[in-house]
N, C-alpha and C positions, 0 to 999 in steps of 0.2 A: 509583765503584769505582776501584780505583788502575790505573793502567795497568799491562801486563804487564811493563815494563822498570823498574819498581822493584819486583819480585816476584823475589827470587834464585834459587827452587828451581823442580824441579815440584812437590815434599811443601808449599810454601806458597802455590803456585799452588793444588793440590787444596782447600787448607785454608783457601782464601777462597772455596769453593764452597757452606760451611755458613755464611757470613755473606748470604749472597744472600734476599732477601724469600723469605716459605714460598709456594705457588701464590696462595693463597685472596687473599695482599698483592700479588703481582708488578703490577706497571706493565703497562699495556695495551700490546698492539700498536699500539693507534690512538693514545695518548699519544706514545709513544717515535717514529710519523714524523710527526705531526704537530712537536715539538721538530727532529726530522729536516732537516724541509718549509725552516725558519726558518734555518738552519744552511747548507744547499744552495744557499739562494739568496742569502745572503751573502758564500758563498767565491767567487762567479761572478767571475770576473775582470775587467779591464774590456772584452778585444776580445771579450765573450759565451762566453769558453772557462771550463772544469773540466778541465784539462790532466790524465791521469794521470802520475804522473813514477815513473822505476828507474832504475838506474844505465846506461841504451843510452840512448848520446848520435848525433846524426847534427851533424857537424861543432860539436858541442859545445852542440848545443840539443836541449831535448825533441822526439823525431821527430816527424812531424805523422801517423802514423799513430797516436800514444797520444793527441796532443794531439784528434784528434777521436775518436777511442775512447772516450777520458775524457767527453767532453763528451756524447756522441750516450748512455751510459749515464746520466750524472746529469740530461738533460733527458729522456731516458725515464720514469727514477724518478718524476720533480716531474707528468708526464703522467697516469701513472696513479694517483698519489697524491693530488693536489691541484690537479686540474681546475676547481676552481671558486674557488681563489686567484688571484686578480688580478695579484697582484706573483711568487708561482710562475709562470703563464703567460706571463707579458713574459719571463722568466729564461727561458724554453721559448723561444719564438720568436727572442731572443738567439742563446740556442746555435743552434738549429736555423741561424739566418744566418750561422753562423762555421762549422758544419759542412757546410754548403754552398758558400761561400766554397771551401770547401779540398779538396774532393775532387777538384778537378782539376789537384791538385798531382802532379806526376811520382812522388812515392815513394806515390801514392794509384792509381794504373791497375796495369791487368792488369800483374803480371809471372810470368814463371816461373823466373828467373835461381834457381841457387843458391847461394843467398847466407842471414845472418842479415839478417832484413827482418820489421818487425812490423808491414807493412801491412795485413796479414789480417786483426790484431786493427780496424784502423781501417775496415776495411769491413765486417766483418761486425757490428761497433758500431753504427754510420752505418745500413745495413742495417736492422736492428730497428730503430731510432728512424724513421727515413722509412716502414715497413711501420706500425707506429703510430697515427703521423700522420694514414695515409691511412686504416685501420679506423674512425679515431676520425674522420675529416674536420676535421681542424685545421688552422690554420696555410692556409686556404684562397686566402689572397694567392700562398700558395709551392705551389701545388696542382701544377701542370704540372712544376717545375722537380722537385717530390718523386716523381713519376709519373717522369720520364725519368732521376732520377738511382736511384731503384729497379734500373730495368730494367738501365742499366749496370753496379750495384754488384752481379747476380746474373749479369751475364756475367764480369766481373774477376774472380767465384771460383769458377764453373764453368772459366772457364780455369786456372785457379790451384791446378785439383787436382791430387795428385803419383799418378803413376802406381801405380793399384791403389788407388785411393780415401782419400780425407782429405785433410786440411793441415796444414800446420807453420808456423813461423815461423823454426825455428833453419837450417834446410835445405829443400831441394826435393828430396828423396830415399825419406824416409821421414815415414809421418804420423804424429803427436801425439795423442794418444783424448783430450788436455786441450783439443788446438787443432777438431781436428776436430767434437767434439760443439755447442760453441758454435755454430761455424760453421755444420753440420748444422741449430740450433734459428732460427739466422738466415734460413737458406732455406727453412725451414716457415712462417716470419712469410711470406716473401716469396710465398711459396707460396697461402696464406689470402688474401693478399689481390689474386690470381688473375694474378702474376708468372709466365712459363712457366720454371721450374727441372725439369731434365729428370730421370727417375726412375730412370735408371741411377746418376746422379752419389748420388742418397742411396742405394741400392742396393750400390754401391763402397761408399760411409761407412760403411753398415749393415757390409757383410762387415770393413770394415778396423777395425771395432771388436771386431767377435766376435774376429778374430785377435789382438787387442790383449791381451785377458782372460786371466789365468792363474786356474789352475782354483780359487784360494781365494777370489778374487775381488779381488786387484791388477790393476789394466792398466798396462802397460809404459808410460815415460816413452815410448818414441818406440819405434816399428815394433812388429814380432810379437812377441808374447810367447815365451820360451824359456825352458823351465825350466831350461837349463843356466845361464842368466845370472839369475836371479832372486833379489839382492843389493841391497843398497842402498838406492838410490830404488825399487827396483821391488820391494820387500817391500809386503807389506800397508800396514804405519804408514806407509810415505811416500806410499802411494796413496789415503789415505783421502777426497783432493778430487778424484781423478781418477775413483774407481769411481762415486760417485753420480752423475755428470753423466752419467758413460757409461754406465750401467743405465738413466737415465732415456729418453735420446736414443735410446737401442734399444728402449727401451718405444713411446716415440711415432715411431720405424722400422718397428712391427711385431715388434720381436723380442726383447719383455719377458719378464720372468718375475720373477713376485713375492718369489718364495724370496731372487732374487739382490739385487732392491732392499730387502729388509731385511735383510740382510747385510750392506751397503752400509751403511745406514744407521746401524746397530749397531757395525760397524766404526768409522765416524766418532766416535758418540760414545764407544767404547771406548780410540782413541785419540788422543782431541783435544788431549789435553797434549802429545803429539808436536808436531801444527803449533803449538800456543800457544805453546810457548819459542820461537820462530822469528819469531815476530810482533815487526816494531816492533824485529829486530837488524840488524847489518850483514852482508856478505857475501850468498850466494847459495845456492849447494846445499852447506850444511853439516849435520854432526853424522851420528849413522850411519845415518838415512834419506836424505841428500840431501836433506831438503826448504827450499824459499827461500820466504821471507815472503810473497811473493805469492801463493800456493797457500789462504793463511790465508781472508779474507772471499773467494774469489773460493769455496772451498770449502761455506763458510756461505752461499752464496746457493742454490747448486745440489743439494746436501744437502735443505735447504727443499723444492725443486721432487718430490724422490724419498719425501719424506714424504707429499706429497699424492696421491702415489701407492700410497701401501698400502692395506690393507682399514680401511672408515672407523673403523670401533673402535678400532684402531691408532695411528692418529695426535693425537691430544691428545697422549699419554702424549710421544710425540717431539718435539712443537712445544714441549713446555715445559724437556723435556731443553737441545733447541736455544736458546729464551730463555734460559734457566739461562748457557746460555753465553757468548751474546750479551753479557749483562747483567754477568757478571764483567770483559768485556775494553771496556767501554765509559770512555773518556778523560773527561778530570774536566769537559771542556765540552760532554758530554755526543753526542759525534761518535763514529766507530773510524775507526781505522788502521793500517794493519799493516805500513807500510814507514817508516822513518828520514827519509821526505823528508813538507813539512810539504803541497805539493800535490797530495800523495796521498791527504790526510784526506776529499776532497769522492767518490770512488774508493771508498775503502773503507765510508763512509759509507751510499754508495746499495747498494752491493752487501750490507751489513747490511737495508735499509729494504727489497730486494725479497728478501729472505729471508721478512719479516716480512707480507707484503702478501700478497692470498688468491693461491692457485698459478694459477686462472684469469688473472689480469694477468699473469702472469709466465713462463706458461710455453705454446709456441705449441700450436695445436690439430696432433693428430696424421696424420702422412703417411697418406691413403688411399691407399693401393696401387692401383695400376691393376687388376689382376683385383677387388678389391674392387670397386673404382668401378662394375666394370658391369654387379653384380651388382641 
């Protein structure tokens, strides 16, 4: 398929969606990460990194909260993917030692400053990849160092919440329903695998989510939702990656409801040509949603996780929707990418591949609520 940046319109966007194989032909899910598998562990760098790269420099190099962000996400992929690849696993245990290496880098510890700081995304990355590791018992040379860097990388974002629950990256002020929900599905990994993450802090997240929601089903780029302000990015079309993360992470909070994640769902694929023109341009929050490229596969992965979430009848019909889409934006070597920079191919790549993987690997088991628990 051609990549979206030799596609001029949306009407010829749309109109390479009837060139696409019919169901009965499409490419298997187990085809396309396997091709994946191969691809992943060829971009590996040589210091064992999968750097993500965007236009946030920190004195003019990729910060090290993306460069392990990136990495601790595409050695997750190749974990659940292809555990019994030989030369996948050596690529596992690489990153894992570069992502270790690094997390006791200064812009990697607790901070609360406010400031723009994208260390969140780099521990709550980190985070799931070491929660992982330890479910699955890999990596058991690095057993003790994945055990103690756990336990720290769940006190750095227990302190790191902004007051009234959630987090951000742009500020310490108000939280993000895009930053927070990941985060949120971080510390249920952490959680499962019997980290003490305290039940207030998801609690906060829970409620700083529902406040997020406006009543159509967009959640606000950053802070409460107001309907006085509901323009822009914070219309339906520009939220269409924000809503499923955040129906789903309140589902596995306790405070789902099915009507809203196919709504969500539906939204997505209703407006997916919105974030498609965006994919793989320059700039950031352009055009009359606001929306910036990055929103594109990180949308596609979490979307996925809200599908597995409806009633089982339901969902074929929307994983193929989704493939359908997948499969139009896929680059001629056979990878995706959805930003202008070429080390962001290994990034958007994994975040297609755990779209495509069953929702159990990919999505954490859900918060027992204390009163549950003692029952």
């Amino acid at each position: 398929m051609a990549s979206l940046h030799l596609v001029p319109s949306a009407c010829a966007l749309a109109s390479c969606l009837a060139l696409l194989p019919a169901q009965q032909s499409r490419p298997t899910e187990q085809s396309l990460i396997a091709a994946s598998v191969s691809a992943l562990v060829a971009m590996q760098e040589d210091d064992g990194a999968w750097p993500y790269e965007g236009v946030y420099r920190v004195k003019r190099e990729i910060p090290v909260g993306y460069r392990v962000g990136g990495t601790s996400i595409v050695a997750g992929t190749l974990l659940r993917t292809a555990p019994g690849d030989a030369k996948a696993m050596a690529a596992v245990l690489r990153g894992l030692e570069f992502v270790l290496a690094n997390l006791s880098d200064p812009l990697l510890l607790a901070s609360a400053a406010n400031a723009y700081d994208v260390r969140i995304w780099g521990q709550c990355c980190a985070l799931e990849l070491l929660c992982l590791l330890r479910e699955r018992k890999a990596a058991p040379e690095h057993k003790e160092q994945i055990g103690a860097r756990c336990t720290e990388l769940v006190a750095a974002i227990v302190a790191e919440e902004i007051k009234g629950g959630g987090w951000n990256y742009a500020n310490h002020t108000t939280q993000a329903a895009f930053v927070t929900a990941p985060v949120v599905q971080a510390l249920l990994w952490a959680k499962s695998v019997g980290e003490a993450v305290p039940d207030e802090v998801l609690e906060r997240a829970r409620d700083a989510l529902l406040r997020s929601r406006f009543e159509d089903g967009a959640f606000t780029y950053s802070g409460n939702a107001n309907p006085a302000n509901q323009r822009g990015i914070n219309l339906l079309p520009g939220s269409i990656s924000r809503s499923p993360v955040s129906e789903t992470t309140l589902s596995l909070l306790g405070a789902g409801d099915v009507a809203r994640l196919r709504a969500a769902v539906h939204a997505f694929h209703a407006h997916w040509l919105e974030i498609a023109l965006r994919s793989q341009q320059k700039g950031t929050h352009d055009g009359p949603f606001k929306i910036a490229p990055y929103f594109f596969y990180y949308g596609h992965r979490y979307v996925a996780q809200a599908i597995e979430l409806l009633p089982a009848q339901e969902r074929e019909r929307q994983r193929w929707a989704l493939l359908r889409e997948i499969l139009l934006m896929r680059d001629d070597d056979g990878t995706w990418n959805d930003r202008i920079f070429a080390r962001s191919r290994a990034y958007g790549t994994s975040m297609v591949v755990l779209a495509l993987v069953d929702a159990g690997l990919s999505t954490p088991p859900p918060w027992k609520r204390p009163e549950a628990a003692t029952k």
